[in-house]
Backbone as JSON Lines, residues from 0, in Angstrom:
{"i":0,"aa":"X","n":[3.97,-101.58,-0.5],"ca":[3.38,-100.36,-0.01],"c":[4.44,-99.29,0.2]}
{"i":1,"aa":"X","n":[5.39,-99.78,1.2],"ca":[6.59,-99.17,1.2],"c":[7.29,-98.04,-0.23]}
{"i":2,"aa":"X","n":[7.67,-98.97,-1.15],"ca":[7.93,-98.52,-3.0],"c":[6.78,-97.45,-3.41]}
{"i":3,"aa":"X","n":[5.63,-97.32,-3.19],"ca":[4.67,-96.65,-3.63],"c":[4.63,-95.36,-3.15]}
{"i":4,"aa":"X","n":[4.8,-95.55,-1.64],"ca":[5.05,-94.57,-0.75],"c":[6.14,-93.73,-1.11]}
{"i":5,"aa":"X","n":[7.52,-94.37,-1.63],"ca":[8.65,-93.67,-1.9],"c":[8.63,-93.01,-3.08]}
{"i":6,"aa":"X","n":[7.86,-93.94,-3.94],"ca":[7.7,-93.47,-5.56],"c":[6.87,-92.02,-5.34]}
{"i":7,"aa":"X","n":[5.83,-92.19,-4.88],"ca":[4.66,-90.8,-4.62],"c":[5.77,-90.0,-4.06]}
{"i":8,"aa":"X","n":[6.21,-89.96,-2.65],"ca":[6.5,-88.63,-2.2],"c":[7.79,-88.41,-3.23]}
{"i":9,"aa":"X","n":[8.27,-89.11,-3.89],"ca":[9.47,-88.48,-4.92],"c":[8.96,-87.65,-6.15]}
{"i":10,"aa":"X","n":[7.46,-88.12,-6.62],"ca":[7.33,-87.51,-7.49],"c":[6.78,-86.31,-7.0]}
{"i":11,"aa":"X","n":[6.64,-86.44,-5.98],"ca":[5.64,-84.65,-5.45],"c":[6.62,-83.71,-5.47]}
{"i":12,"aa":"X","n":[8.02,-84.39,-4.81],"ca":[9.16,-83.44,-4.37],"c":[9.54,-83.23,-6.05]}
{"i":13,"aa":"X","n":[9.2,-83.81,-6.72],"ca":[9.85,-83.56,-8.23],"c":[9.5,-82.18,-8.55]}
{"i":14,"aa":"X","n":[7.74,-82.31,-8.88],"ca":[6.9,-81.6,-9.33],"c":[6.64,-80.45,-8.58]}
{"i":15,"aa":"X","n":[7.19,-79.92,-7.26],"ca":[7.5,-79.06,-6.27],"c":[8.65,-78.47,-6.83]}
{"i":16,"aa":"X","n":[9.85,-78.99,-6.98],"ca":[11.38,-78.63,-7.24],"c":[10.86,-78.09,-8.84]}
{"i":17,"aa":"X","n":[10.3,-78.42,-9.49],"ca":[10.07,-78.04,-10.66],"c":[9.41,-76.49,-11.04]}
{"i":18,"aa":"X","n":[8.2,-76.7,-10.26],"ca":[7.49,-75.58,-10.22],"c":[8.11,-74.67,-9.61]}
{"i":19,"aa":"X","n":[8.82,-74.78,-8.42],"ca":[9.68,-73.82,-7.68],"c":[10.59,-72.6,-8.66]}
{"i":20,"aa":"X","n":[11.31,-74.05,-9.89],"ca":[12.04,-73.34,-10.65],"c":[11.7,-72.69,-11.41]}
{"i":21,"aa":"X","n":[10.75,-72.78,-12.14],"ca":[9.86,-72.19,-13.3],"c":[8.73,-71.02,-12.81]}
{"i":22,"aa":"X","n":[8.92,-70.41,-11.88],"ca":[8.39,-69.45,-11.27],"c":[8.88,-68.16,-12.11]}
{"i":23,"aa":"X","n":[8.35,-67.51,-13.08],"ca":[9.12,-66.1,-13.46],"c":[8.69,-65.2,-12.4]}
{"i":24,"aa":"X","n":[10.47,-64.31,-11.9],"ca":[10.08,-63.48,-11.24],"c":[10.08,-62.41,-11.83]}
{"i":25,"aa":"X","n":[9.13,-60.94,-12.26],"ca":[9.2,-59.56,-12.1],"c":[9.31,-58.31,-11.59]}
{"i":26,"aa":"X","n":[9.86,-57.48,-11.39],"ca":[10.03,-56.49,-10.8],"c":[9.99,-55.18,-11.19]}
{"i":27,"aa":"X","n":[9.6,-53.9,-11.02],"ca":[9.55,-52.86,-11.69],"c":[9.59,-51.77,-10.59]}
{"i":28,"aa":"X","n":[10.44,-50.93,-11.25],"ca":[10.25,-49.83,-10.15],"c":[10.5,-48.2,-10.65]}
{"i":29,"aa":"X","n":[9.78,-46.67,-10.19],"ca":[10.36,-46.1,-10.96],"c":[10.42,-44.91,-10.47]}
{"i":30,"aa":"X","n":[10.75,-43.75,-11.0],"ca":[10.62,-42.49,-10.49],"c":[9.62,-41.99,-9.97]}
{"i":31,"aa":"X","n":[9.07,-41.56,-8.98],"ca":[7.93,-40.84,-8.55],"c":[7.37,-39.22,-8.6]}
{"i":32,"aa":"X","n":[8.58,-38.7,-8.92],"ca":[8.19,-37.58,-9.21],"c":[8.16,-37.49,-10.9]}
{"i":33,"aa":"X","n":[8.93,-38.71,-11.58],"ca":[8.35,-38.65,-13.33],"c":[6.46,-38.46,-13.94]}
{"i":34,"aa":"X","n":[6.33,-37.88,-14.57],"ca":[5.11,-37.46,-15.01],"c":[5.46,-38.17,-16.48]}
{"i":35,"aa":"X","n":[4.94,-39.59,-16.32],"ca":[5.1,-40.33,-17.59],"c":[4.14,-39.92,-18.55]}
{"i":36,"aa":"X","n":[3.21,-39.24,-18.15],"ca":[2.53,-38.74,-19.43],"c":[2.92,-37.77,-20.58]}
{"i":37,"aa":"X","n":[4.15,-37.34,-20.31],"ca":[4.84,-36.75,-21.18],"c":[5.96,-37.09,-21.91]}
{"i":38,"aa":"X","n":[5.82,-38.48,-21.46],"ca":[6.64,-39.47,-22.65],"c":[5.94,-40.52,-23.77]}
{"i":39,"aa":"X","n":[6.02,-40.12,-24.92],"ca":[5.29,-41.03,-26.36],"c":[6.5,-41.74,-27.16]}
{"i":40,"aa":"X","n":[7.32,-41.18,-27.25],"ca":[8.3,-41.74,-27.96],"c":[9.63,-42.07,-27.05]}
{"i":41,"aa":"X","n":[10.24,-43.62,-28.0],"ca":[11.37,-43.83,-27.4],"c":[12.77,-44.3,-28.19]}
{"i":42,"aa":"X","n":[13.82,-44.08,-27.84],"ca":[15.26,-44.56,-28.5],"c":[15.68,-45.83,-28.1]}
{"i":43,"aa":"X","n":[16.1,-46.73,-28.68],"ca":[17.09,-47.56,-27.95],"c":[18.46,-47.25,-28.44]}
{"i":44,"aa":"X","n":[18.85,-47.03,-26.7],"ca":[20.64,-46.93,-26.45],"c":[21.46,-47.88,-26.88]}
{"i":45,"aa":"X","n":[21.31,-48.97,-25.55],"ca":[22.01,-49.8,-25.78],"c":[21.31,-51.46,-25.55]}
{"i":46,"aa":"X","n":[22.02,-52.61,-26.14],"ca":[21.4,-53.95,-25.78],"c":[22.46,-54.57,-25.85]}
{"i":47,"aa":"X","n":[22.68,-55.13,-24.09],"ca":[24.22,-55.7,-23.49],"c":[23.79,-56.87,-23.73]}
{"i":48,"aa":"X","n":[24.0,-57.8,-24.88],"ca":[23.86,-59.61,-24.21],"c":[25.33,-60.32,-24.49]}
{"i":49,"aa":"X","n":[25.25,-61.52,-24.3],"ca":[26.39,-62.37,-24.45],"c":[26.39,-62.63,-25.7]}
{"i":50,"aa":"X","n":[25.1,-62.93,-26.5],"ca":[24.48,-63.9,-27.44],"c":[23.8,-62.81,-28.52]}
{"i":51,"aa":"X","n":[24.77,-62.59,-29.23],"ca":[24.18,-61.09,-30.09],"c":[22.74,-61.31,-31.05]}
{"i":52,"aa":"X","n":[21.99,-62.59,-31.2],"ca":[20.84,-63.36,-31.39],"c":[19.68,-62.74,-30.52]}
{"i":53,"aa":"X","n":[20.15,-62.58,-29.44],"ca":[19.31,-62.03,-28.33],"c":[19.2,-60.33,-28.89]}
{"i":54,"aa":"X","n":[19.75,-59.46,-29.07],"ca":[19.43,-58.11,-29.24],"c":[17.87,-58.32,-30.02]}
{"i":55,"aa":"X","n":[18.02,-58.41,-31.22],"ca":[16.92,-58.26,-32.39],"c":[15.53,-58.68,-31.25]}
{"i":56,"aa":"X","n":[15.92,-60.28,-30.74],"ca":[14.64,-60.59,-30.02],"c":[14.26,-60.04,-28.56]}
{"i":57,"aa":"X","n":[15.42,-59.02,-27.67],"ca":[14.67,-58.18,-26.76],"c":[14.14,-57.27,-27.17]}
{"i":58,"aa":"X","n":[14.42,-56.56,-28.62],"ca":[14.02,-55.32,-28.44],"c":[12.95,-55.44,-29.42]}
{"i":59,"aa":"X","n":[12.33,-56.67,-29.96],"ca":[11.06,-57.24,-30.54],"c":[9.88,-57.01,-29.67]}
{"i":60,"aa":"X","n":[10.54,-57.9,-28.35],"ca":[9.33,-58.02,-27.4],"c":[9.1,-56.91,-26.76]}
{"i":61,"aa":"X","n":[10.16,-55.92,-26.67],"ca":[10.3,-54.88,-25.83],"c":[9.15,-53.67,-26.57]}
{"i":62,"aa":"X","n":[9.42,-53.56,-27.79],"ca":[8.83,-52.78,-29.25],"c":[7.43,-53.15,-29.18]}
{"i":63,"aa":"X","n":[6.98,-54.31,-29.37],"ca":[5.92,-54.87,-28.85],"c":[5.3,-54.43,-27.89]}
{"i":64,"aa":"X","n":[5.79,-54.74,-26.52],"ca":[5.13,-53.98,-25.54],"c":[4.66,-52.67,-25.62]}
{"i":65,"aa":"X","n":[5.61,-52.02,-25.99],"ca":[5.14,-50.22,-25.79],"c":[4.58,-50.26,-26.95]}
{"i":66,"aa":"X","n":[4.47,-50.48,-27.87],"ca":[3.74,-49.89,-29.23],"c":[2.01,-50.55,-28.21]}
{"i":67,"aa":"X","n":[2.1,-51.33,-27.52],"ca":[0.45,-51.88,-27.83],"c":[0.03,-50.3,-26.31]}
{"i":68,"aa":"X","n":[1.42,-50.17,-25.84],"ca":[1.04,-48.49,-24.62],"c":[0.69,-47.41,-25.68]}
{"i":69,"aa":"X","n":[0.55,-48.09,-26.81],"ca":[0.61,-46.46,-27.79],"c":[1.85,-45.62,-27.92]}
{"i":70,"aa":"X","n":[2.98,-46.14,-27.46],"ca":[4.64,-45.06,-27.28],"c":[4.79,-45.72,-29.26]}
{"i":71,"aa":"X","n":[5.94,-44.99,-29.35],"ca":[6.3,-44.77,-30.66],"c":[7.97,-44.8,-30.54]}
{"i":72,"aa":"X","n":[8.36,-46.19,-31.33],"ca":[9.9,-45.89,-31.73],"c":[9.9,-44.68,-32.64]}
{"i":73,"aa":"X","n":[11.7,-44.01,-32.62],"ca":[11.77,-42.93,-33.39],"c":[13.43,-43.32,-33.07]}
{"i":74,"aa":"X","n":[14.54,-43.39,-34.31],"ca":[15.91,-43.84,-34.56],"c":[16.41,-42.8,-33.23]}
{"i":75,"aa":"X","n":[16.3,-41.46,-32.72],"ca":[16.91,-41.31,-31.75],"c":[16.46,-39.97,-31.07]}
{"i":76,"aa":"X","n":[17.09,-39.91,-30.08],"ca":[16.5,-38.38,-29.16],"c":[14.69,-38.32,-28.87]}
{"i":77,"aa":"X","n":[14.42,-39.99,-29.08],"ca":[13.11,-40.2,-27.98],"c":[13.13,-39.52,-26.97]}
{"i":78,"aa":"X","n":[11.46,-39.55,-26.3],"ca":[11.47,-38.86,-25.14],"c":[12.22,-39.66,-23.95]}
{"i":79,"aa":"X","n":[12.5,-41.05,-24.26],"ca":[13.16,-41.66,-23.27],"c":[14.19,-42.42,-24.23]}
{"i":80,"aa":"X","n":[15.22,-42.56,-23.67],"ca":[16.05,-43.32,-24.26],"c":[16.6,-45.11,-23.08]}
{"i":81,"aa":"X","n":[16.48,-45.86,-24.31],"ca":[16.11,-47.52,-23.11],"c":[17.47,-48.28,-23.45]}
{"i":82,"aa":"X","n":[17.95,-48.55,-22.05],"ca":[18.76,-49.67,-22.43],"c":[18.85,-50.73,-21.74]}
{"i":83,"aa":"X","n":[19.54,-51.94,-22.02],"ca":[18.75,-53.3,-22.03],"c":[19.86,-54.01,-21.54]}
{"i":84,"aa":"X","n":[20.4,-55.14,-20.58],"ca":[20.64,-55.72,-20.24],"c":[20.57,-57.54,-19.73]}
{"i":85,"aa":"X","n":[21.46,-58.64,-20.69],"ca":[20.71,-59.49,-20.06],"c":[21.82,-60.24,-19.63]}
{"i":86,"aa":"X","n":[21.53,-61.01,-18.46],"ca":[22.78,-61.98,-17.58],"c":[21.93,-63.73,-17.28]}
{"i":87,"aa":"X","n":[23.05,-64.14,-17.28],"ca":[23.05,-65.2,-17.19],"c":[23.79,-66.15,-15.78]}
{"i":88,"aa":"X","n":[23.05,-66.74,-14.88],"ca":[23.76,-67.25,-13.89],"c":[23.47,-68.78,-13.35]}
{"i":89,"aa":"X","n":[24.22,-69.54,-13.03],"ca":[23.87,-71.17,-12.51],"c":[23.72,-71.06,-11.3]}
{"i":90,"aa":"X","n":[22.57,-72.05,-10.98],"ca":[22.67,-72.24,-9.8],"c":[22.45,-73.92,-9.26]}
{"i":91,"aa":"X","n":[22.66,-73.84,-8.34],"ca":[22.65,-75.51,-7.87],"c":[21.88,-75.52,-6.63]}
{"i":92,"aa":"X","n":[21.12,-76.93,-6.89],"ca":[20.17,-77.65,-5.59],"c":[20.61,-78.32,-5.14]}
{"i":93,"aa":"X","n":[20.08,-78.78,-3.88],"ca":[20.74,-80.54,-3.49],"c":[19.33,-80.52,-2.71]}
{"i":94,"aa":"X","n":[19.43,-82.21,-3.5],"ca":[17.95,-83.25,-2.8],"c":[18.5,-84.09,-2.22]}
{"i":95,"aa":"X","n":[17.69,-84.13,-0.9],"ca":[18.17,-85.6,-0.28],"c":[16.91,-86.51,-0.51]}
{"i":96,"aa":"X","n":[17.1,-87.64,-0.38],"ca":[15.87,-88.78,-0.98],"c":[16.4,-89.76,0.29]}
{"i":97,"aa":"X","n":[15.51,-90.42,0.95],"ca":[15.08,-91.01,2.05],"c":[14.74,-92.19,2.26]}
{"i":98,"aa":"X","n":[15.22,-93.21,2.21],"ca":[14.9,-95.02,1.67],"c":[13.63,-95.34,2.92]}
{"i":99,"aa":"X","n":[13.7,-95.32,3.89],"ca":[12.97,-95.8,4.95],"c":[13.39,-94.37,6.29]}
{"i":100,"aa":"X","n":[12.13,-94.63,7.34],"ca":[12.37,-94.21,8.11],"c":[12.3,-95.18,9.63]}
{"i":101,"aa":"X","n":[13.39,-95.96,9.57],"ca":[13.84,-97.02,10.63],"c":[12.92,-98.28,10.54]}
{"i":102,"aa":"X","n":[12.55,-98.82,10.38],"ca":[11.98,-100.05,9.75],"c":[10.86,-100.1,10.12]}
{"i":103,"aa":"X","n":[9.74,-99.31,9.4],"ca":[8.32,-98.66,10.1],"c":[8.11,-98.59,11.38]}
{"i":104,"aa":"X","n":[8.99,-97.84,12.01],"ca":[9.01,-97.04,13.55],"c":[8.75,-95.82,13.74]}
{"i":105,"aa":"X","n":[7.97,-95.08,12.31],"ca":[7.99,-93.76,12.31],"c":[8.95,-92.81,12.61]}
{"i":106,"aa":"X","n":[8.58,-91.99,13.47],"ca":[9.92,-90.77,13.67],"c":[10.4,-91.13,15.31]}
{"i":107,"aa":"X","n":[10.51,-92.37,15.93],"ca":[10.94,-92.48,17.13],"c":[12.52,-92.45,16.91]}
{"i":108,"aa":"X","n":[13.26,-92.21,17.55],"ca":[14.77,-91.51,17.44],"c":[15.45,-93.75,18.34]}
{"i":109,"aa":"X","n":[15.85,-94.44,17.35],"ca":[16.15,-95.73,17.54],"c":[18.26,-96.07,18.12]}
{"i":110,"aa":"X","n":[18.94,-96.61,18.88],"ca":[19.68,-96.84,18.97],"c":[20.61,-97.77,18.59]}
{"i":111,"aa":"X","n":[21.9,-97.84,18.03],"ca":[22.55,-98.56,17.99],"c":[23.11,-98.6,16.34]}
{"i":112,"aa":"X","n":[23.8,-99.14,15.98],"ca":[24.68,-98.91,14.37],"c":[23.4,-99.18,13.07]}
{"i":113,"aa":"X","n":[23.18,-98.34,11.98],"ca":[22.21,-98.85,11.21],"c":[20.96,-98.3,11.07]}
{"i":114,"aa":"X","n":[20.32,-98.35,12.64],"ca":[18.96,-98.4,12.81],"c":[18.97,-96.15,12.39]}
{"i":115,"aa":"X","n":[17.54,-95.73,12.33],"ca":[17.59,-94.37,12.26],"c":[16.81,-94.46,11.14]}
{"i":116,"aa":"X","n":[17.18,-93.23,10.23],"ca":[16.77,-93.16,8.82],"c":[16.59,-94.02,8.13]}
{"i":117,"aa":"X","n":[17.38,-94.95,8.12],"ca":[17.98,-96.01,6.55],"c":[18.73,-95.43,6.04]}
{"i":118,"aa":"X","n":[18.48,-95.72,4.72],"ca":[20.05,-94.74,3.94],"c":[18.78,-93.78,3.21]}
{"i":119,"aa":"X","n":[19.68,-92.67,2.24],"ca":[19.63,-91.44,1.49],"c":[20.37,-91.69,0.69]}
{"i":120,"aa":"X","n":[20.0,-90.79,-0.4],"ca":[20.66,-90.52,-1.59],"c":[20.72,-89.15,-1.44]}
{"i":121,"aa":"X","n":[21.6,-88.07,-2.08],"ca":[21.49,-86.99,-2.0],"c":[21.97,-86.48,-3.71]}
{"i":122,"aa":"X","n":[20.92,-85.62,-4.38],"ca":[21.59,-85.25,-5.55],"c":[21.49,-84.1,-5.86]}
{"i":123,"aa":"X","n":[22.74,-83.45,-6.92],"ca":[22.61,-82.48,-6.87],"c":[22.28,-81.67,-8.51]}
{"i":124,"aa":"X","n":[20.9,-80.69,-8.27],"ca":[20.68,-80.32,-9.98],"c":[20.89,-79.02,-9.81]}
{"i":125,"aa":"X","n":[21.53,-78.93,-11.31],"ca":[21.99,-77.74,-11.52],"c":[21.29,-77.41,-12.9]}
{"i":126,"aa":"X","n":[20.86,-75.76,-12.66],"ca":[19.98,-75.07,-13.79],"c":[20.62,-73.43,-13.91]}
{"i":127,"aa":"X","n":[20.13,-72.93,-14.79],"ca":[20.48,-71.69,-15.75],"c":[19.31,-70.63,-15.32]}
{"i":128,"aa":"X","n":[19.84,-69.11,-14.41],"ca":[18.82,-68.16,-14.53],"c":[18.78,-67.21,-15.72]}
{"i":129,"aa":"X","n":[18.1,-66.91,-16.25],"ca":[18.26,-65.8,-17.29],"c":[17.56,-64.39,-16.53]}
{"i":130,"aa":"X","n":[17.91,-63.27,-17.04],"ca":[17.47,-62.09,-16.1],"c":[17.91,-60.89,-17.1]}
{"i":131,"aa":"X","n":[16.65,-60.34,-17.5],"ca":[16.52,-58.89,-18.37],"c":[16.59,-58.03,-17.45]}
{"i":132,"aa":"X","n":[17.43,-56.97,-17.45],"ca":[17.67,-56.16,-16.81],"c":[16.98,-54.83,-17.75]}
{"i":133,"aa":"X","n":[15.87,-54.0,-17.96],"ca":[15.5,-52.65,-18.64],"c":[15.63,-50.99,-17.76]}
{"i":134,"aa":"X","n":[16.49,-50.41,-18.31],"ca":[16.47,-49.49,-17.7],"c":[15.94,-48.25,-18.71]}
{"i":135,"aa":"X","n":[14.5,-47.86,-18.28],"ca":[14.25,-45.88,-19.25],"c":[14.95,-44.71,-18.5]}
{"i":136,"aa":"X","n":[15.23,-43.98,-19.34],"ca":[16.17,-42.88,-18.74],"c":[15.46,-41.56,-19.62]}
{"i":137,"aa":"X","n":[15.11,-40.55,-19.21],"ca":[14.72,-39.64,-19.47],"c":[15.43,-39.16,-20.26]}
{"i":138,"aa":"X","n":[15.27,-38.85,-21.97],"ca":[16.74,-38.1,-22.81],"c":[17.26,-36.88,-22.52]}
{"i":139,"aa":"X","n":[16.31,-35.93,-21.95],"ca":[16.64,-35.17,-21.89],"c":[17.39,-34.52,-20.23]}
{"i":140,"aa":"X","n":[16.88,-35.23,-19.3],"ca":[17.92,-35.16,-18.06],"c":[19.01,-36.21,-17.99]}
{"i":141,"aa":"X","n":[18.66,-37.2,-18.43],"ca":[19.88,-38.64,-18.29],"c":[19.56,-39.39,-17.48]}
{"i":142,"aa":"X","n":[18.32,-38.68,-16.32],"ca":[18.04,-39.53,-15.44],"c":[17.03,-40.93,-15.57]}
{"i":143,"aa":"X","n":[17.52,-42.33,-14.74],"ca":[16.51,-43.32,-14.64],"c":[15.38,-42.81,-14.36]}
{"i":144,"aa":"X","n":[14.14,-43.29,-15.18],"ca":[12.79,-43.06,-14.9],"c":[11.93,-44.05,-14.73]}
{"i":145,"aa":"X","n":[12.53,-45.35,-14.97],"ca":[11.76,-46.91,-14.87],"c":[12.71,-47.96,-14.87]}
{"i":146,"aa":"X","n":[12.39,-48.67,-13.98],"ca":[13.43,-50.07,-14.01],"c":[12.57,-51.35,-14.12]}
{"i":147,"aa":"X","n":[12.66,-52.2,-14.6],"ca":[11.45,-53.61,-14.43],"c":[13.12,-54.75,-14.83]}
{"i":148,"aa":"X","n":[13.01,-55.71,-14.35],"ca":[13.67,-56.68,-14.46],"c":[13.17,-58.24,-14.29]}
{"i":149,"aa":"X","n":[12.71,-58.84,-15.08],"ca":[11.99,-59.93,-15.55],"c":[13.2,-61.43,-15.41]}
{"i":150,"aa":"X","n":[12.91,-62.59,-14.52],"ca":[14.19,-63.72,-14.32],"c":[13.13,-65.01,-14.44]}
{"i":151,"aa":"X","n":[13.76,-65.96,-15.1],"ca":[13.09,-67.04,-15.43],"c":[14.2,-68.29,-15.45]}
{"i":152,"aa":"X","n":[13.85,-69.31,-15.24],"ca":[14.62,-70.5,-15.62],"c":[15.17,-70.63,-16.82]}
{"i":153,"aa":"X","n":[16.04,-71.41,-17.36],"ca":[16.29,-71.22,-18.99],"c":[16.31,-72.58,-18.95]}
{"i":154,"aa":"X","n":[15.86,-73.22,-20.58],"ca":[16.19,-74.25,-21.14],"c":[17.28,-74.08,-22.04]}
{"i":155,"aa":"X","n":[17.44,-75.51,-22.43],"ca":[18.66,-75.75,-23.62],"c":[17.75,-75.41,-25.01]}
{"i":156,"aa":"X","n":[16.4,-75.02,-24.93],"ca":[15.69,-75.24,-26.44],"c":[15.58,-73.52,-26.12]}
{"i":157,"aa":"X","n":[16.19,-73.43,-27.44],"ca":[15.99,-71.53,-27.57],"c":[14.48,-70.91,-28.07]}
{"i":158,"aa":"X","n":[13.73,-72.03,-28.5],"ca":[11.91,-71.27,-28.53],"c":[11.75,-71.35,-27.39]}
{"i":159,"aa":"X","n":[11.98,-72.34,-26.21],"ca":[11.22,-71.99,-25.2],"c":[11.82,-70.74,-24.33]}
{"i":160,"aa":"X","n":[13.05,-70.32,-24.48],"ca":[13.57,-69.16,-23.7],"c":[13.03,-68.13,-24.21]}
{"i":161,"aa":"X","n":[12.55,-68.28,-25.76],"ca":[12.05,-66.81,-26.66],"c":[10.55,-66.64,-25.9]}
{"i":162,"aa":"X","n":[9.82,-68.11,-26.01],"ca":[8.35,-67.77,-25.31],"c":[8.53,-67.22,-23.6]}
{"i":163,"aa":"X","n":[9.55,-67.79,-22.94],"ca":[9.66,-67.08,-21.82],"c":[10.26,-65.56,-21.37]}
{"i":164,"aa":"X","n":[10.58,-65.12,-22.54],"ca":[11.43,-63.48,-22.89],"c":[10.26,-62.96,-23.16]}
{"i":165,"aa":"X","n":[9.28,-63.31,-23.98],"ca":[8.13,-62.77,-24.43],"c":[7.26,-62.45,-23.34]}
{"i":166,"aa":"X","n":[6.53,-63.58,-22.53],"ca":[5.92,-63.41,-21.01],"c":[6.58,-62.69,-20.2]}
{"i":167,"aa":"X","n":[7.67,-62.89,-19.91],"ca":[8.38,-62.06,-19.04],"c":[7.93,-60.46,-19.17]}
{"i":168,"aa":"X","n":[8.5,-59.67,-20.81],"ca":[8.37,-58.44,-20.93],"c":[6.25,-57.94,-20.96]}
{"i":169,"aa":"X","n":[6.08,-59.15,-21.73],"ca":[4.66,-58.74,-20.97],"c":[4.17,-58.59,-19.57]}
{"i":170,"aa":"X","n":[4.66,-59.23,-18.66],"ca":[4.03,-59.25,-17.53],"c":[4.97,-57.9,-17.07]}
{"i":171,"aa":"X","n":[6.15,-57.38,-17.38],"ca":[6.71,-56.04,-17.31],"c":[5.9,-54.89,-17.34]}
{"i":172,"aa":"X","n":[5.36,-54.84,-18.73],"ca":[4.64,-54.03,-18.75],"c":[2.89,-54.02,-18.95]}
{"i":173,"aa":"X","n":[2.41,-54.97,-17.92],"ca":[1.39,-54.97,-17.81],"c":[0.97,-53.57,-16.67]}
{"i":174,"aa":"X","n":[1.72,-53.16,-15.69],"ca":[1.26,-51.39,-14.98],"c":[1.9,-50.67,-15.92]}
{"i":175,"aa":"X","n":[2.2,-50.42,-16.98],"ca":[3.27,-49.77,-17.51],"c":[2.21,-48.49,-18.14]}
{"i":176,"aa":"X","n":[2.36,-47.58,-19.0],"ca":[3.21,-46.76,-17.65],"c":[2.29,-46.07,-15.99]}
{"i":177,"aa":"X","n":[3.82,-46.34,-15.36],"ca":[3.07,-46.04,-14.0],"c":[2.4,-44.84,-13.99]}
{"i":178,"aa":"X","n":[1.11,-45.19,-12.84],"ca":[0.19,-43.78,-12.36],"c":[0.64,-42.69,-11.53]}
{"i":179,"aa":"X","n":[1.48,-42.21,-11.87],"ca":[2.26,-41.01,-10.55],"c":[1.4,-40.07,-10.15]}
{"i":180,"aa":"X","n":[0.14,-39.96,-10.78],"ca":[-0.95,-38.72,-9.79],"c":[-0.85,-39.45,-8.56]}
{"i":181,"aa":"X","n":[-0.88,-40.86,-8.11],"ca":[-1.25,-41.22,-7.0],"c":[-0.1,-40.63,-6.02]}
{"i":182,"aa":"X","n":[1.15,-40.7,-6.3],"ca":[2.17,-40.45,-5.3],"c":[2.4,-39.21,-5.64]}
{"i":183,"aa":"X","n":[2.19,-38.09,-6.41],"ca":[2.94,-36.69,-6.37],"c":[1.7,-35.96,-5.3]}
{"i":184,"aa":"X","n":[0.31,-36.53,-5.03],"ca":[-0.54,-35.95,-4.37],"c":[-0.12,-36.24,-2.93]}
């Protein structure tokens, strides 16, 4: 009963630690006094990656997105000009795992060498964030007019980072472009 007990709550904490990680986060934020309705067309500036593989496929998904807003690439002096950023960072967990809790005494606090917890294991996993950084900039002032930044877990298999680059910039520009009648009123 004991083993079953340990096996279950390990796999919950698995499938918890898992989902935790695989959470894509999004963010977007942008000018409020921009009147995006007077932007249709756009340039790309620049596309910072480590992995020069990556350019062609941000600015796929990116192209993608706005063409389905109706905006229009044009080679340069768009109404906005976009540039692109992506980073890469590790991070590390630590699990502790729990053999017994004092020799079915529940949580009573027991005395003397041994008795208590039982033993633990403690381990530690380490995973990969990926994080698009998009910045629009108005061509003709220079100024930022939209920021969205999309972070996801990464695998070692490069389709699944492409399907998660893809979701990511969709769920980017799913308000896109923002409604500023609401805030200039």
């Amino acid at each position: 009963m004991n083993a079953k007990r340990r096996t279950s709550s390990l796999l919950g904490l698995a499938v918890l630690s898992a989902m935790t990680l695989s959470a894509q986060q999004v963010k977007t934020d942008y000018d409020r006094n921009a009147d995006f309705s007077l932007y249709k067309t756009y340039s790309w500036n620049n596309v910072h990656t480590e992995n020069p593989l990556w350019i062609d496929r941000i600015k796929n998904a990116v192209n993608s997105a706005l063409a389905a807003k109706g905006w229009t690439q044009v080679e340069s002096e768009g109404d906005i000009s976009i540039m692109a950023m992506e980073m890469t960072e590790t991070h590390s967990t630590l699990t502790t795992y729990y053999d017994e809790f004092g020799a079915g005494l529940g949580w009573r606090w027991r005395r003397g060498a041994g008795d208590g917890f039982g033993s633990s294991t403690t381990t530690e996993d380490t995973y990969r964030v990926g994080t698009l950084v998009l910045d629009f900039f108005d061509t003709k002032n220079k100024m930022v007019v939209w920021r969205g930044s999309a972070s996801d877990t990464l695998s070692d298999k490069s389709d699944s980072n492409i399907k998660k680059l893809n979701k990511g910039v969709q769920k980017l520009f799913q308000r896109f472009p923002p409604d500023t009648r609401k805030t200039q009123s």
